[in-house]
N, C-alpha and C positions, 0 to 999 in steps of 0.2 A: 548673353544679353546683359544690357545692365539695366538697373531696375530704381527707377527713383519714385516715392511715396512722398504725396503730398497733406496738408493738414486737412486741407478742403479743395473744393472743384475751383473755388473762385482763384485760389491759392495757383493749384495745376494748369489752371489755364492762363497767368499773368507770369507764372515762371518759365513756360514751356513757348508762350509770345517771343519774351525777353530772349528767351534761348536760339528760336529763329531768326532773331531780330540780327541778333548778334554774328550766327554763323552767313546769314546772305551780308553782312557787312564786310566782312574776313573776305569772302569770295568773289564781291566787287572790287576788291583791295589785290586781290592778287590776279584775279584773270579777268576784270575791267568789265565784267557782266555776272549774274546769276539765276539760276533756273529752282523756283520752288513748286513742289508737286505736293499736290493738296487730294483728301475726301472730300466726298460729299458726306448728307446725311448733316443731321443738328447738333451731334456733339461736339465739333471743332466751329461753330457759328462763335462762342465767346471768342476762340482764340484771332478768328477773322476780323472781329472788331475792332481789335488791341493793336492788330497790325496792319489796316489800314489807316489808321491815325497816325502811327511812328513814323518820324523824320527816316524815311530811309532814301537812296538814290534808285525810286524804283521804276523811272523811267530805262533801267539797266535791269531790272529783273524781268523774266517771263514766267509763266504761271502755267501750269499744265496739271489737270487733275490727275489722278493714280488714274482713275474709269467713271467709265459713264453711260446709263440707261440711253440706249439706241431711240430717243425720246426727242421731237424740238424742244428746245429752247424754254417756247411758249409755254411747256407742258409743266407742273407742280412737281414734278418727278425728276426735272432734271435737274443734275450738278451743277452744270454750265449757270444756269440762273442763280444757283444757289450763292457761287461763290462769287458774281456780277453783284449780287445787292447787297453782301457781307464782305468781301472781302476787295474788289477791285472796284473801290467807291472811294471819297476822303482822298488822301495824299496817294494812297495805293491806285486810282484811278490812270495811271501813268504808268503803270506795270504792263507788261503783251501778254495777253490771253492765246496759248497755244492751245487750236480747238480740239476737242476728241470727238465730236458728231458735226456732220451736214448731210446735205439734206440726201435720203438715199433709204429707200424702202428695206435696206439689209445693211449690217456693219460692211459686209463683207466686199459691197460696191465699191465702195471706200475705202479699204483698207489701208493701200498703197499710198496713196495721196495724204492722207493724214499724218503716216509714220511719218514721212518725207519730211513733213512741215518740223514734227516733231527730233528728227534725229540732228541739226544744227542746236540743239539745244543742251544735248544729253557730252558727259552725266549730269544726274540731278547734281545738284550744290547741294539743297536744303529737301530730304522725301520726309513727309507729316504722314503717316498713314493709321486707320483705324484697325478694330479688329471686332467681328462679331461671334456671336457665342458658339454657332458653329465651326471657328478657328478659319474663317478664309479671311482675307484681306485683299483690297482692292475688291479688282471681278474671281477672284482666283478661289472657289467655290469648290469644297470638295464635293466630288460626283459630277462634275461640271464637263459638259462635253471636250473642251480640249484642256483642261488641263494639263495632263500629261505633256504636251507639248508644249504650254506656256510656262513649264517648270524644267525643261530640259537649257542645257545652254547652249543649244543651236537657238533658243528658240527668235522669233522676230520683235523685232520692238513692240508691235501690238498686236491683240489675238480678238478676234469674236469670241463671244463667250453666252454658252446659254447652260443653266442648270434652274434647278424646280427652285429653288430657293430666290432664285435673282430674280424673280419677273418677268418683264422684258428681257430680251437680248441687250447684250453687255457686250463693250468694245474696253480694255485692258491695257493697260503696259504688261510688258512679261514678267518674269521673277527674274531674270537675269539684268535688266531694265533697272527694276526695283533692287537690285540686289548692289550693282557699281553705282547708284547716289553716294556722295563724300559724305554724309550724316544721313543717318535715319532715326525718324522717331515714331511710335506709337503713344496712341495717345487710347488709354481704355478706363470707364470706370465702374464701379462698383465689384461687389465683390465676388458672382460670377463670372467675370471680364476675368477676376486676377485669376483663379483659380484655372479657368480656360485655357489661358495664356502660359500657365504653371505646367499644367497638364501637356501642351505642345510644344514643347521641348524634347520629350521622351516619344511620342508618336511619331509616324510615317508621315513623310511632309504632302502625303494624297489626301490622307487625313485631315491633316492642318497644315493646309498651308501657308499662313503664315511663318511656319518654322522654316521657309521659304529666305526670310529675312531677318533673323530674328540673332544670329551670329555677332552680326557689328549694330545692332540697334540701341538704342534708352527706351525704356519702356517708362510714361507717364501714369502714373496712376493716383485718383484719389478713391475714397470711398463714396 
């Protein structure tokens, strides 16, 4: 992985914008469309700002989150809202939202019909992904019921996903999904995140998996 260190958050989060900004530019330039897969959760909210105001052609980008709490819409919990008020708002308003939840008492009702929507889009152009202190990323949750098979490279574009730590049940891209995006970034801060992140390199990727992805990425970091 390569590992870029910023002075401040405000810092990390307008160089790592610019950074995205740049490669979905490259890949409307060369294949006249792009696909950016984005977290939830509040610490990429700055970087959503930045990038819906940017001059981009982003009536040519779609938008697809890494994963997403098996939650409507309507709910505080979910992605989908999250990045609706931050980030596909302003000029970004003009981007295609490729969904990961409707409506369906189980991921697993769904499963099929979603991937579908999703695999005309794939690979990522631009994957922005997070990473939490217990080293998963995405839905990809060590001790998480199917792991193992959402880190295999059979595995399907997208998996159900329940483990004690997630909450609700979790719908996923896979690791092989997340792994062929043409750029990857992590975005983590402070200085258990790095140390985390330090440390799952050297561990079993059951463990961490995000070492899952972690080969061809940048890792953003500030303190």
């Amino acid at each position: 992985m390569n590992f870029t260190t910023y002075p401040d958050r405000e810092a990390l989060m307008m160089g790592l914008a610019d950074r995205i900004a740049s490669e979905l530019r490259a890949a409307i330039r060369s294949d006249g469309r792009a696909t950016l897969s984005v977290p939830g959760g509040t610490t990429p909210g700055p970087i959503f700002d930045i990038l819906s105001d940017l001059d981009l052609e982003w009536d040519k980008v779609a938008v697809l989150l890494n994963d997403e709490r098996w939650v409507p819409e309507s709910s505080e919990r979910s992605n989908t809202r999250l990045i609706r008020e931050r980030l596909l708002t302003g000029r970004a308003a003009k981007a295609k939202l490729v969904p990961l939840y409707c409506e369906a008492p189980r991921p697993e009702d769904k499963m099929d019909e979603l991937a579908e929507g999703i695999a005309p889009h794939l690979p990522i152009s631009v994957l922005l992904l997070g990473m939490g202190g217990d080293m998963h990323t995405a839905s990809l949750f060590p001790g998480a019921d199917r792991l193992a098979e959402a880190l295999s490279e059979a595995a399907p574009i997208l998996l159900p996903m329940r483990a004690e730590a997630a909450g609700e049940p979790r719908i996923t891209l896979s690791a092989p999904v997340l792994r062929d995006a043409m750029h990857t970034h992590i975005l983590i801060t402070g200085a258990e995140k790095r140390a985390a992140i330090e440390a799952a390199e050297s561990l079993p990727v059951e463990q961490a998996p995000v070492r899952a992805v972690l080969k061809n990425a940048t890792v953003h970091w500030a303190e």
